[in-house]
Backbone as numpy.savetxt, mean C-alpha at the origin, in Angstrom:
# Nx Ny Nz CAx CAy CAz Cx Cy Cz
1.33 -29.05 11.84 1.03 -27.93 12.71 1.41 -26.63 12.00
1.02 -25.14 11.76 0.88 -24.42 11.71 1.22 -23.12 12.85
2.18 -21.82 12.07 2.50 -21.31 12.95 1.35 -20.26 13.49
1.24 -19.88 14.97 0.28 -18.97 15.27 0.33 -17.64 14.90
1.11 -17.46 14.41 1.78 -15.91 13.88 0.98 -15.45 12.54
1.69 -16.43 11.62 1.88 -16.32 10.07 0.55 -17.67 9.59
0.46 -18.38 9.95 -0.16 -19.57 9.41 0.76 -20.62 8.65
2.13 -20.39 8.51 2.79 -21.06 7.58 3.04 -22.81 8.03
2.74 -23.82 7.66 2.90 -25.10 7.96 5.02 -25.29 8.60
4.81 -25.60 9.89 5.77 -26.00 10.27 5.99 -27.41 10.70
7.56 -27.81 10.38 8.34 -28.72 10.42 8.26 -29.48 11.74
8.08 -30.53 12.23 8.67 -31.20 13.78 9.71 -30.52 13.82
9.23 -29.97 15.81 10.81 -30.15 15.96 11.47 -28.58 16.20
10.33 -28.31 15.20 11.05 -26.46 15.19 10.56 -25.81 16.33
11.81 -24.61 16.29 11.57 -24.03 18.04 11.23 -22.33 17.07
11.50 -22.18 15.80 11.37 -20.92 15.38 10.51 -21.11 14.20
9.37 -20.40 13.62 8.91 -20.07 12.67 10.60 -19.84 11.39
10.25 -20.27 10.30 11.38 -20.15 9.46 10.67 -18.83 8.51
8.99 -18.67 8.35 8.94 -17.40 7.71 9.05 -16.12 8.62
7.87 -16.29 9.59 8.15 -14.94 10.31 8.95 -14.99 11.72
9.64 -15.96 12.44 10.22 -16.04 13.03 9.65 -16.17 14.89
8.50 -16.62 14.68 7.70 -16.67 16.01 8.84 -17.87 16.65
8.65 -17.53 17.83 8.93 -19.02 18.80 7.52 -19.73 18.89
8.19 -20.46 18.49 6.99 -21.57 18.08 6.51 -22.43 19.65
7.62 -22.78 20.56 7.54 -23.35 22.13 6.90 -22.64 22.45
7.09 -21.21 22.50 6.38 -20.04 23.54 4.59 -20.30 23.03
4.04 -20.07 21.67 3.12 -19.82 21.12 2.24 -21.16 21.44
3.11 -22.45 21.46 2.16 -23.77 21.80 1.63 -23.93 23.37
2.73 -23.35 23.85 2.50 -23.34 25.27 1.06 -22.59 25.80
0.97 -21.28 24.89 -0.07 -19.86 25.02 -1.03 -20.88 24.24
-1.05 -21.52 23.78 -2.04 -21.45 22.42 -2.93 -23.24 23.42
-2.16 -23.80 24.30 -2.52 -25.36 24.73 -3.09 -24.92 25.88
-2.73 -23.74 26.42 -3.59 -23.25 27.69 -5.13 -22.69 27.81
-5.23 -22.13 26.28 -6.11 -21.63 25.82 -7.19 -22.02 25.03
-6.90 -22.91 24.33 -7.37 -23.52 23.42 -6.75 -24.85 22.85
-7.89 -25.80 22.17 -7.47 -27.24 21.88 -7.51 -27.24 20.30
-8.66 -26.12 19.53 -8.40 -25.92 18.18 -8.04 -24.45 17.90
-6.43 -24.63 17.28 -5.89 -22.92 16.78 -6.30 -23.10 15.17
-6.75 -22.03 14.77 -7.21 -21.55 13.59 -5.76 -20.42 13.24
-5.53 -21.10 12.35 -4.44 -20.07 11.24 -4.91 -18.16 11.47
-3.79 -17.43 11.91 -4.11 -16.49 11.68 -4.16 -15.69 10.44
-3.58 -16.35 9.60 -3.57 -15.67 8.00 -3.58 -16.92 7.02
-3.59 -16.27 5.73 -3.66 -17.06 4.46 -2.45 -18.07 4.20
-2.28 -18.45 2.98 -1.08 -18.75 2.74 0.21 -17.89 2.37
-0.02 -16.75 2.33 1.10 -15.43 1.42 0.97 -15.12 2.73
0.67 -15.55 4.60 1.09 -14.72 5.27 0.05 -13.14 5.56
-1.26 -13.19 4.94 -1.82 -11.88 4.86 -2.78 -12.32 5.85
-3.59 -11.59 6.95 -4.87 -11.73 7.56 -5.83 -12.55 6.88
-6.46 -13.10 7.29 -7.96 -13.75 7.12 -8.69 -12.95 7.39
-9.52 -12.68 5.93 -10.39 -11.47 5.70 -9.95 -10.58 6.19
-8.94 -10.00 5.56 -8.01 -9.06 5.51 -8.40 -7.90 3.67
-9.09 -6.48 4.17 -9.74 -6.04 2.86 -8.10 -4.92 2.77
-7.23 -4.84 1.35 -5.69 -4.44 1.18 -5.99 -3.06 0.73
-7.55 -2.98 -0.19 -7.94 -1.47 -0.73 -9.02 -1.08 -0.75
-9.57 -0.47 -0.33 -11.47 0.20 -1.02 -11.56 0.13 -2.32
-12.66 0.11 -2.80 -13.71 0.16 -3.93 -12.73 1.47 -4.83
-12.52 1.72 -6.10 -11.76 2.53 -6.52 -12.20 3.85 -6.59
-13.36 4.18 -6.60 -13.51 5.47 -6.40 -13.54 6.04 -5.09
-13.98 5.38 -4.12 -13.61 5.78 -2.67 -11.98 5.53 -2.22
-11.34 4.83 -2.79 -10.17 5.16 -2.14 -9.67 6.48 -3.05
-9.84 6.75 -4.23 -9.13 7.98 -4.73 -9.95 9.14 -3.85
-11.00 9.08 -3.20 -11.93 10.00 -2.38 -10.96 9.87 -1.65
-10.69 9.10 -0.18 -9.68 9.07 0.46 -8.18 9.22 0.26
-7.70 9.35 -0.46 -6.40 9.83 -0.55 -6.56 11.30 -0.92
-7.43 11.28 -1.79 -7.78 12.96 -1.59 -8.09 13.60 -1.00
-8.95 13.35 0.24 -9.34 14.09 1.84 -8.84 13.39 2.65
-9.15 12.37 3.48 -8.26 12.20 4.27 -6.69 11.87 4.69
-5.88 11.42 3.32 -4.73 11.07 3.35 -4.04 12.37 2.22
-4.95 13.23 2.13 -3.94 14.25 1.60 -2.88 14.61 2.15
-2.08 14.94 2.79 -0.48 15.30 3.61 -0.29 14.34 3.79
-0.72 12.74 4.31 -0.45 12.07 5.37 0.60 11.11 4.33
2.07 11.12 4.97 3.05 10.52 4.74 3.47 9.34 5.54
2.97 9.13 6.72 3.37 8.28 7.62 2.41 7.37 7.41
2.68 5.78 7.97 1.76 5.02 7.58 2.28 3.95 6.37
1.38 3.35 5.76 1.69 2.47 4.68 0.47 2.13 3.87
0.53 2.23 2.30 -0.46 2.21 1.37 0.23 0.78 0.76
-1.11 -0.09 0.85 -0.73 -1.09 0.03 -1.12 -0.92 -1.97
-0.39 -2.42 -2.71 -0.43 -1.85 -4.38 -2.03 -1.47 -4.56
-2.78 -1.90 -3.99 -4.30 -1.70 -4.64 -4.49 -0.26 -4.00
-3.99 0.10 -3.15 -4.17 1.67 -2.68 -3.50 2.56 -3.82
-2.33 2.53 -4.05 -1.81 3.50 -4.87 -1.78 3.29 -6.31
-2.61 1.92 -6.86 -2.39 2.12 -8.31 -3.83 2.03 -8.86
-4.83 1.93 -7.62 -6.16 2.76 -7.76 -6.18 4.28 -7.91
-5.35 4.86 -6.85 -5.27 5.88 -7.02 -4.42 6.67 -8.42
-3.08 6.58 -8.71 -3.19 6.75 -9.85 -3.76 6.04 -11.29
-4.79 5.48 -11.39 -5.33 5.52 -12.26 -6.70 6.16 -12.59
-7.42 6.57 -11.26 -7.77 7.95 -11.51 -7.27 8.52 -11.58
-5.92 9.10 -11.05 -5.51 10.33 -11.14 -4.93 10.66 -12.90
-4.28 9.57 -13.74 -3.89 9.31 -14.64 -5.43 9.77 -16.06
-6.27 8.81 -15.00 -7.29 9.53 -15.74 -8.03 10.85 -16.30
-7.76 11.43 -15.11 -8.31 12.85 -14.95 -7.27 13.89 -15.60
-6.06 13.81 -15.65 -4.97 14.27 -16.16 -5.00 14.30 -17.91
-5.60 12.77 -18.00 -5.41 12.56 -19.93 -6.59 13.83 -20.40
-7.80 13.38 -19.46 -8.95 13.82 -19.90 -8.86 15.78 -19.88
-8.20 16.16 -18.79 -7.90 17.48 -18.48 -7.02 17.84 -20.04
-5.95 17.13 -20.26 -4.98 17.47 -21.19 -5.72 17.23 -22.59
-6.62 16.65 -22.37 -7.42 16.68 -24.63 -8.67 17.69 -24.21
-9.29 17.84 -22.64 -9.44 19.22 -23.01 -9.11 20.49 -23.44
-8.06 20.55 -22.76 -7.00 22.04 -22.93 -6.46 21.38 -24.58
-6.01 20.49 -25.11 -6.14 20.57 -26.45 -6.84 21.42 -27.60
-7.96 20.89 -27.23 -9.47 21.02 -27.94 -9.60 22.47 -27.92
-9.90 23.23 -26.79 -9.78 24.58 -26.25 -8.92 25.45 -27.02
-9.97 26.53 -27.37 -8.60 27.88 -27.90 -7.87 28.34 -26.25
-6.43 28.07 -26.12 -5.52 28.27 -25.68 -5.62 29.88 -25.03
-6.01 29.64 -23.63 -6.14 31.08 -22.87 -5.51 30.88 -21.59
-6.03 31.75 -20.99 -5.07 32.26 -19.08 -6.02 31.51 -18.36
-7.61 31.35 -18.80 -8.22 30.54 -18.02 -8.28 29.07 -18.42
-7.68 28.69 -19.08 -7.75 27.27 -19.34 -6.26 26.88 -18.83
-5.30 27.58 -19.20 -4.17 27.30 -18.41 -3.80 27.17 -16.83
-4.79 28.37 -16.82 -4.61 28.29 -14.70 -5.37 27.27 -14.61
-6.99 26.48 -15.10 -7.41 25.60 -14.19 -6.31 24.07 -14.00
-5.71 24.12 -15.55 -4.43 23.12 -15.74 -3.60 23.09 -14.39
-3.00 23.93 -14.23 -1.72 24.31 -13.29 -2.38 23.59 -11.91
-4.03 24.37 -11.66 -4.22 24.01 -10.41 -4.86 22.65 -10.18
-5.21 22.32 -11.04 -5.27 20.58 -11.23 -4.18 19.96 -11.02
-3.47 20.22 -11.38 -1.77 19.35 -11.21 -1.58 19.68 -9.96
-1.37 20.80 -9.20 -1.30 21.15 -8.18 -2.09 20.42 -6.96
-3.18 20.25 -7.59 -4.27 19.62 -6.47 -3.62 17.89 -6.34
-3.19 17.26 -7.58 -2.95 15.88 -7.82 -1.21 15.55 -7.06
-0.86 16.67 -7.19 0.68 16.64 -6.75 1.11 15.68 -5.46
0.33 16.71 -4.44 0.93 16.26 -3.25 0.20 14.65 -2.70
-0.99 14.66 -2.88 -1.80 13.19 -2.75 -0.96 12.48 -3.51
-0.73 12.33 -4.99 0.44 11.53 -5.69 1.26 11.00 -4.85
1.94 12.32 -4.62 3.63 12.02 -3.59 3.25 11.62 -2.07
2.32 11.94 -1.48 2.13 10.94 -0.33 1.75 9.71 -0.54
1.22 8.81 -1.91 1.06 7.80 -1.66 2.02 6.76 -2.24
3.28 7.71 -2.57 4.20 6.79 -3.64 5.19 6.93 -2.13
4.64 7.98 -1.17 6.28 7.60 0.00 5.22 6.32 1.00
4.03 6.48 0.90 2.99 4.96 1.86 3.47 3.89 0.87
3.56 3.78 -0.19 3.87 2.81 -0.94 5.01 2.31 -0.68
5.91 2.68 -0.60 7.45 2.70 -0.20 7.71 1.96 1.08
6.76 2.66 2.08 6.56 2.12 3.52 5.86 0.81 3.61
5.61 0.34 2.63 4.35 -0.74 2.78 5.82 -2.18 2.19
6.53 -2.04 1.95 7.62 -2.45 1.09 9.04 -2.43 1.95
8.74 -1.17 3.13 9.66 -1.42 4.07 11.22 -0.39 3.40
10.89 0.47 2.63 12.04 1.16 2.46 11.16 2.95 2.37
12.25 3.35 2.69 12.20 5.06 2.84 11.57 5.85 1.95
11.06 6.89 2.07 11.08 7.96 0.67 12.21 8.44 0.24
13.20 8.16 0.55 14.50 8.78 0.07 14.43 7.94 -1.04
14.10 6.81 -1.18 13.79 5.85 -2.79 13.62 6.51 -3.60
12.44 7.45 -3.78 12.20 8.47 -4.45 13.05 9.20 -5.39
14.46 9.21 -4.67 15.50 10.48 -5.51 15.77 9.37 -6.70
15.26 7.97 -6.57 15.68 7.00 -8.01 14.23 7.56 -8.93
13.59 7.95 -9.10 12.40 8.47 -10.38 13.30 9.95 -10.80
14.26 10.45 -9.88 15.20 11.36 -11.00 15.74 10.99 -11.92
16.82 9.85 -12.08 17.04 9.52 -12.73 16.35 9.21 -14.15
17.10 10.17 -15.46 16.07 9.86 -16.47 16.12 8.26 -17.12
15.08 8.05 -17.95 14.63 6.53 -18.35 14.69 5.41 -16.55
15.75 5.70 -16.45 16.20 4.03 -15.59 15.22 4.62 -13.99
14.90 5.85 -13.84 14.55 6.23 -12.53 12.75 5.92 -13.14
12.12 5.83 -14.24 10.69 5.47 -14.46 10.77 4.16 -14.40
11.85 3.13 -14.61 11.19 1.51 -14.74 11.76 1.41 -13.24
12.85 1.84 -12.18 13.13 1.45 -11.16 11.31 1.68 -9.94
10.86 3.08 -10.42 9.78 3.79 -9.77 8.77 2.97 -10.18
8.41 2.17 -11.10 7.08 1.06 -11.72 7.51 0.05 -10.68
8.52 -0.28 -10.61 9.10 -1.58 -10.12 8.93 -1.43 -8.46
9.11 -0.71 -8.52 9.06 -0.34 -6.76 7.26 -0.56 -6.17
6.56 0.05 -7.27 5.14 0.69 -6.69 4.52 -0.78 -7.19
5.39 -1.97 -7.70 4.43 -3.02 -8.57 4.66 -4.34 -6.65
6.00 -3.68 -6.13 6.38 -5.11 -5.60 5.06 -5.16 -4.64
5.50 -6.71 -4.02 4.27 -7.01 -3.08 4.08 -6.67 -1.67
3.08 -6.68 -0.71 2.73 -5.48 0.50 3.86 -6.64 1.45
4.21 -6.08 2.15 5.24 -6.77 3.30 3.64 -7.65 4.28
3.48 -8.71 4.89 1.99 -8.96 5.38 2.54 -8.53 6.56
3.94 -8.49 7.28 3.76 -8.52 8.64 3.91 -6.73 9.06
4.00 -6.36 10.21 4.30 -5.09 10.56 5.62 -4.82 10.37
5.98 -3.89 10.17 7.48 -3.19 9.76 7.61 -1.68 10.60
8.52 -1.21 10.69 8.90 0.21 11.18 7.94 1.33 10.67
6.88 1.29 9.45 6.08 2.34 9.29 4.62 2.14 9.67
4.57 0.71 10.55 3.58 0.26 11.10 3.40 -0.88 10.60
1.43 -1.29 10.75 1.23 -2.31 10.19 0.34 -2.73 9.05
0.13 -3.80 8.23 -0.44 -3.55 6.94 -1.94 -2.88 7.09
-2.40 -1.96 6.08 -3.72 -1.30 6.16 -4.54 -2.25 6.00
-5.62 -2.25 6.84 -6.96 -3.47 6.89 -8.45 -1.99 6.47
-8.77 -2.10 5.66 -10.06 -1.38 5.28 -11.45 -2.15 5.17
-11.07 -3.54 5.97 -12.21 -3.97 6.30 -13.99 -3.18 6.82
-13.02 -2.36 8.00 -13.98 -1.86 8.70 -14.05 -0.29 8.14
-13.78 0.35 7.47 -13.27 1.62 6.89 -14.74 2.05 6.62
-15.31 3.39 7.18 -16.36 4.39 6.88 -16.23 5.17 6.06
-16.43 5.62 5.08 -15.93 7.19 3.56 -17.13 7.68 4.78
């Protein structure tokens, strides 16, 4: 038998889910009144069935750029934010061997500045959704101060895996149904 929660194969006998902690009595009881075949609500890792974690990569860097520009609250899973910086990573290299190349002026410097500027705050809202998706704060953040040890703690953070169940910054992003 299988829990109705999580999908995780449970033991005879058990009165609690041991991954996500359902009462398992309560759920057979709901689940025998209702129905004679329960279908797993998620995979094996615990994630939705047909459950989509990121958009297509150029539309989600579209979306974090208009619609999730400010937006801090919430939770970005890894395919959200390391789509997004790798456009953004992209556009940055490509900006910087332009201004290389370029004889060195006030207008090649300001469009620099305001490029970074534009990449800034989308960046930093999706490294504090990232954070949330993982179940810890943006106060995490003050560890990428730290020099050397604050860049492999900040990789390490944005690499771990999406929490599947809901947590305090909500619940995991489904872009199944998602319109650009």
């Amino acid at each position: 038998m299988n829990c109705q929660n999580c999908g995780k194969e449970l033991e005879a006998g058990q009165a609690f889910c041991s991954h996500c902690g359902q009462d398992v009595a309560a759920a057979e009881t709901s689940v025998a009144a209702t129905s004679t075949n329960a279908v797993p609500a998620a995979d094996a890792d615990g994630y939705p069935l047909h459950w989509v974690g990121s958009l297509p990569i150029w539309e989600n860097f579209k979306m974090c750029m208009t619609k999730k520009f400010f937006t801090i609250q919430g939770r970005a899973t890894r395919g959200e934010y390391w789509k997004f910086s790798l456009v953004h990573y992209v556009i940055v290299i490509v900006a910087a061997l332009i201004g290389s190349v370029m004889e060195s002026s006030k207008i090649v410097e300001s469009v620099l500045s305001l490029l970074s500027l534009a990449l800034f705050m989308p960046s930093l809202a999706v490294m504090v959704r990232r954070l949330h998706d993982t179940n810890r704060s943006a106060w995490w953040l003050v560890l990428i101060l730290i020099p050397f040890i604050g860049t492999i703690a900040g990789i390490v953070l944005m690499l771990l895996k999406s929490n599947p169940l809901p947590n305090k910054y909500g619940s995991l992003p489904d872009y199944s149904n998602y319109q650009g």
